[in-house]
Backbone as a printed PyTorch tensor [residue, N CA C, xyz], in Angstrom:
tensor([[[ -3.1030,   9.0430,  10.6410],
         [ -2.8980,   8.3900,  11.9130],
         [ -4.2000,   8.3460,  12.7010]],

        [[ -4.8110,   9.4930,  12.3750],
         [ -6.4390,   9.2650,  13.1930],
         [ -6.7050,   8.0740,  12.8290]],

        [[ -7.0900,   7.7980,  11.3270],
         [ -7.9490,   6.3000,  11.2630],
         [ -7.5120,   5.5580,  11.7910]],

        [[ -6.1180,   5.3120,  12.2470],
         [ -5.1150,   4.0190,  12.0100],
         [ -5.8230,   3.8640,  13.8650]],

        [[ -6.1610,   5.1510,  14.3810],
         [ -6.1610,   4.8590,  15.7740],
         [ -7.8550,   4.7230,  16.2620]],

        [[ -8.6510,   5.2370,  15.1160],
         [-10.0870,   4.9980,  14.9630],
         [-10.0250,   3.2380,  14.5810]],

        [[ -9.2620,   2.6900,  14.1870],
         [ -8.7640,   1.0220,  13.3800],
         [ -8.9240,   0.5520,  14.7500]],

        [[ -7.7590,   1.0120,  15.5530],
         [ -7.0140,  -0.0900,  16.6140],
         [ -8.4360,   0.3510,  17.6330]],

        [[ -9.0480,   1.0010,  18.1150],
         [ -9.8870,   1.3510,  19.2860],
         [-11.1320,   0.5040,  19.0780]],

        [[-11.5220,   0.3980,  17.7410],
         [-12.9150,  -0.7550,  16.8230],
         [-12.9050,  -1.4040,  17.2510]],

        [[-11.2400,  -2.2360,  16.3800],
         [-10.6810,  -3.5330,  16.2920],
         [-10.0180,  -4.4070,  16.6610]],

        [[ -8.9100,  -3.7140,  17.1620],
         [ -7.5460,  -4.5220,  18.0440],
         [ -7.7960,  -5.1730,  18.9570]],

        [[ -8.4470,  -4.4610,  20.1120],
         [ -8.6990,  -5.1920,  21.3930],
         [ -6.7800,  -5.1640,  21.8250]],

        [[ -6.2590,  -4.2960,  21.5660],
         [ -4.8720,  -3.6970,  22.0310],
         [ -5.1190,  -3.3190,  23.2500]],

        [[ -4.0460,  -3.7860,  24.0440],
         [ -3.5350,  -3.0310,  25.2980],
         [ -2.0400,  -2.2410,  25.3930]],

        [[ -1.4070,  -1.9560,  23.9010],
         [ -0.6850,  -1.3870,  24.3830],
         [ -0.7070,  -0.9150,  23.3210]],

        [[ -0.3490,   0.9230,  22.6300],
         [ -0.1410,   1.4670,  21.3590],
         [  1.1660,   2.3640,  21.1250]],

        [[  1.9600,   2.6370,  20.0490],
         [  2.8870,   2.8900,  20.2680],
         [  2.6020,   3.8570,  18.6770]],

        [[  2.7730,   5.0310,  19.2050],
         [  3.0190,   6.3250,  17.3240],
         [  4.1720,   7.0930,  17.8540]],

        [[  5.1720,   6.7650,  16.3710],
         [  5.5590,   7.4640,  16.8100],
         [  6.2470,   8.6940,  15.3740]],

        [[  6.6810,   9.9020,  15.3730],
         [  6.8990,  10.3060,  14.2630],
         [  8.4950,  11.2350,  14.5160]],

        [[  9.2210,  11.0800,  13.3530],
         [ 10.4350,  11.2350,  13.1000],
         [ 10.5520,  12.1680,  11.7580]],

        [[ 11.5360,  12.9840,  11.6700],
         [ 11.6490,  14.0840,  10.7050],
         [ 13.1580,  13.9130,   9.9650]],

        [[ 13.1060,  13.8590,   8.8180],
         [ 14.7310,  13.7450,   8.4550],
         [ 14.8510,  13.3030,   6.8000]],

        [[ 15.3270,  13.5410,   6.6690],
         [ 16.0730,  12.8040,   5.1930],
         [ 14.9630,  13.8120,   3.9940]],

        [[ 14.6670,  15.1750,   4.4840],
         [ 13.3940,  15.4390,   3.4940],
         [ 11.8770,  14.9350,   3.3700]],

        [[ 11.4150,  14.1380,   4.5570],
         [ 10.2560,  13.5580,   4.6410],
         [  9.7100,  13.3200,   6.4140]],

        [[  8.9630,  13.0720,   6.2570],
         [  8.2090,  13.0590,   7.8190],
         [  7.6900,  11.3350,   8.1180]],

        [[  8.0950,  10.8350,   8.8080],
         [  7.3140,   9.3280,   8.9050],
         [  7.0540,   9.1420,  10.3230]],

        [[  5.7940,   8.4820,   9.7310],
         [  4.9160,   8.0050,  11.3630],
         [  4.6910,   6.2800,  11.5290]],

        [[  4.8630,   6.1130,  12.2820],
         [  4.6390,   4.3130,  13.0340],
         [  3.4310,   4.6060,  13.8950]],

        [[  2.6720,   3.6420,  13.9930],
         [  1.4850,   3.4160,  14.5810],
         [  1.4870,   1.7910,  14.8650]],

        [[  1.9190,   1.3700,  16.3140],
         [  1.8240,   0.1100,  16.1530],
         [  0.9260,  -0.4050,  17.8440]],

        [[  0.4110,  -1.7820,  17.4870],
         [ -0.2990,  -2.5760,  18.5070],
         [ -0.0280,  -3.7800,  18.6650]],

        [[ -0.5790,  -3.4870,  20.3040],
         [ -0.5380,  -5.7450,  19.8020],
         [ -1.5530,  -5.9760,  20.1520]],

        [[ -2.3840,  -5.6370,  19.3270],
         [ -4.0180,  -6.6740,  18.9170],
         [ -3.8560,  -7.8910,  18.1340]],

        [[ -5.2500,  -8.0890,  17.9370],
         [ -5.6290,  -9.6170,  17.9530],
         [ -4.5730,  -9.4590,  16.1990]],

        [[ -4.5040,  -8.2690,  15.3970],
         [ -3.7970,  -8.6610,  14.0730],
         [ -4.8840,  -9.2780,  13.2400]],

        [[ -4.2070,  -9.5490,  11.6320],
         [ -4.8490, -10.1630,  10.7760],
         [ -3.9460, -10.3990,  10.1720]],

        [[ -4.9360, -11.0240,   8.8420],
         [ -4.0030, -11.7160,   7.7450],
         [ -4.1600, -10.6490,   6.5770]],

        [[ -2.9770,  -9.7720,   6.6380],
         [ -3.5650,  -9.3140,   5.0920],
         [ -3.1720,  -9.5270,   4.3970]],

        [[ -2.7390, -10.8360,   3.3870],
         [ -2.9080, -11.3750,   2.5860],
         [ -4.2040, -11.7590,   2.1810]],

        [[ -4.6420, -12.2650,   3.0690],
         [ -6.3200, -12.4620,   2.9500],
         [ -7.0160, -11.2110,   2.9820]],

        [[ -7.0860, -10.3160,   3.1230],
         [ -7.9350,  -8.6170,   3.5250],
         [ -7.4030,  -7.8880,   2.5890]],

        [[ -6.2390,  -8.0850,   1.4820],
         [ -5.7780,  -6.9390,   1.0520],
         [ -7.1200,  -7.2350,  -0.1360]],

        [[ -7.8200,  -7.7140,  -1.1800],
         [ -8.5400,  -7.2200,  -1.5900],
         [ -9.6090,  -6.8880,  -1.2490]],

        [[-10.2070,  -7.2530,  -0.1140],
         [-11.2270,  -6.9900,   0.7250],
         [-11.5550,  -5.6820,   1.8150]],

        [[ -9.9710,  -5.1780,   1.5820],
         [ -9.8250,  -3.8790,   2.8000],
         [-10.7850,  -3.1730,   2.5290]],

        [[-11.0200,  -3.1490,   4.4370],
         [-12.0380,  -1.8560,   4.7160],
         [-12.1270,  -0.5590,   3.7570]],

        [[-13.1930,   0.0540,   3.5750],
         [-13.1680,   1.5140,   3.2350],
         [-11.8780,   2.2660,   4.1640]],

        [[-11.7430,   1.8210,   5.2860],
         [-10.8140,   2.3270,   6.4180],
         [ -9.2040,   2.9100,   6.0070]],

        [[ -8.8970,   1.6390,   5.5130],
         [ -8.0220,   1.0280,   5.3640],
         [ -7.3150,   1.7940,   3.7330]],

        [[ -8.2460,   1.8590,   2.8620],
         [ -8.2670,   2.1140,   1.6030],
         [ -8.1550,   3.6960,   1.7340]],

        [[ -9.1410,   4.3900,   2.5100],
         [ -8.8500,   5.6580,   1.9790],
         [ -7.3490,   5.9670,   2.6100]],

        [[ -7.3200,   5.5080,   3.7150],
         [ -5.6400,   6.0970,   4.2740],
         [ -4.6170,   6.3210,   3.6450]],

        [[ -4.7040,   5.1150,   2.6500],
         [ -3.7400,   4.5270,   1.4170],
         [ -4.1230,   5.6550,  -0.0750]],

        [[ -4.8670,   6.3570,  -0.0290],
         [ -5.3360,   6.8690,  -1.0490],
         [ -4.8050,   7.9880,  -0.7940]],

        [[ -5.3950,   9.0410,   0.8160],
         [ -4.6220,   9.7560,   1.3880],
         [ -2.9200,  10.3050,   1.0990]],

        [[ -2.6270,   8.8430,   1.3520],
         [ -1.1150,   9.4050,   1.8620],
         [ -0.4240,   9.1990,   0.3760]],

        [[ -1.2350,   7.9130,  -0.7420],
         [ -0.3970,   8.5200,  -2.2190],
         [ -1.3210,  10.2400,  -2.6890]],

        [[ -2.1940,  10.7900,  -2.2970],
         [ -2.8470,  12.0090,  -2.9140],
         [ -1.7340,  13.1180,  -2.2140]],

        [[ -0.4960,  12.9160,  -1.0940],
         [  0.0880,  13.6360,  -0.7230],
         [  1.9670,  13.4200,  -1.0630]],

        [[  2.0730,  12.5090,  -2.1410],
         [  2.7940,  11.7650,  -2.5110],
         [  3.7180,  10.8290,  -1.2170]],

        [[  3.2580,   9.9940,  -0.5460],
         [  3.5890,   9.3140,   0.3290],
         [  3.8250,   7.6960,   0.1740]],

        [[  4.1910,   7.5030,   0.7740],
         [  4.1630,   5.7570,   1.0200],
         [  3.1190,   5.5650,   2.0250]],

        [[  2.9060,   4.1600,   2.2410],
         [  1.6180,   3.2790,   2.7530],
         [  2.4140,   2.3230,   3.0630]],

        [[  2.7000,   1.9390,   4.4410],
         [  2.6560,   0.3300,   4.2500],
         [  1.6910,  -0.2350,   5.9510]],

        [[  1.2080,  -1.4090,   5.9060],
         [  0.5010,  -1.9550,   6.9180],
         [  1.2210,  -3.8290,   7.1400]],

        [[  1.5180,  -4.1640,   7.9400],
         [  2.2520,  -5.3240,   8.4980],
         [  0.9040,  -5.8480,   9.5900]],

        [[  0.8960,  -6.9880,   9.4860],
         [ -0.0890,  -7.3770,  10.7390],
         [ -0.2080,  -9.0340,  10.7800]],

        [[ -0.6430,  -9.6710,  11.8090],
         [ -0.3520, -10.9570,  11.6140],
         [ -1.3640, -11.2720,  13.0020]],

        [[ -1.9050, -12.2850,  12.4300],
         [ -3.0260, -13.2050,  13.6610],
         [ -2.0070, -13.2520,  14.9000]],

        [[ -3.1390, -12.4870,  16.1750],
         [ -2.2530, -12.7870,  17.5490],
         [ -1.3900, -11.5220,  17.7170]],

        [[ -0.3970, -10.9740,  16.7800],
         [  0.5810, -10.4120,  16.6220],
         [  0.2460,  -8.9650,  16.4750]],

        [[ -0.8540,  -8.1680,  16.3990],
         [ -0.8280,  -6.6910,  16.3170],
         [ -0.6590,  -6.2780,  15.2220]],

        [[ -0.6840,  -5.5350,  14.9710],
         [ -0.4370,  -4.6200,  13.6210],
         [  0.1660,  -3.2330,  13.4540]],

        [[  1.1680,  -3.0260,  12.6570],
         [  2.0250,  -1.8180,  12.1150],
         [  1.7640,  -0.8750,  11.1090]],

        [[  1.5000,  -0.1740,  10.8060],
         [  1.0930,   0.8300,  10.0300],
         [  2.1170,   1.8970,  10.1420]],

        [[  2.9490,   2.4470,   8.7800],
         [  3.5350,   3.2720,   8.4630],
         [  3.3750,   3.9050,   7.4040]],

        [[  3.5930,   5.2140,   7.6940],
         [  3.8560,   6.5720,   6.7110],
         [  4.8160,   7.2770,   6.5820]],

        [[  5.0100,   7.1970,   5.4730],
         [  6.0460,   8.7380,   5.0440],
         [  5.3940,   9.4180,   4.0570]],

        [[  5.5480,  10.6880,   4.2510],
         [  5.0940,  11.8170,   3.7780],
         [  6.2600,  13.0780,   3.5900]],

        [[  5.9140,  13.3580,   2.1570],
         [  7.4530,  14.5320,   2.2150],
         [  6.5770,  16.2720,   2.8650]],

        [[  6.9660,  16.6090,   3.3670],
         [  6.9370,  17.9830,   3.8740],
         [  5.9250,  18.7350,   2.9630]],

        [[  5.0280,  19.8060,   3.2060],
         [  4.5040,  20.3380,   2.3370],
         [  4.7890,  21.3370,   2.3670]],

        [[  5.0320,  21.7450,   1.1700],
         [  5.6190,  23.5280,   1.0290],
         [  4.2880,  24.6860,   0.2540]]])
């Protein structure tokens, strides 16, 4: 979630941010969302930042999910789940 908020402070040009994290079902998940300027990642997914990439590397090295939503104009979403570490 640091990067995601090292991302939006760069890049977004956001005025409003929203994290939030929830516990349940055996796993931990976090939302990180804005409404910045957004992108296309369709276009960026092979091009993603180092930024972008290690987060995703991160959260499968902790067996997690990754996902990022974002759209021109529209802000961008970034979520995690992560199972608990024992």
């Amino acid at each position: 979630m640091q990067e995601g908020l090292n991302n939006i402070i760069r890049h977004a040009g956001a005025n409003h941010v929203t994290l939030e994290l929830t516990a349940g079902g055996g796993e931990y998940a976090f939302t990180l969302q804005d409404d910045g300027r957004g992108f296309d990642p369709d276009v960026a997914r092979d091009g993603w930042p180092h930024g972008i990439m290690g987060m995703q590397q991160r959260v499968r090295a902790l067996g997690g999910r990754f996902s990022l939503e974002s759209a021109l104009g529209r802000g961008t979403t970034l979520r995690v789940t992560v199972p608990p570490s024992g």
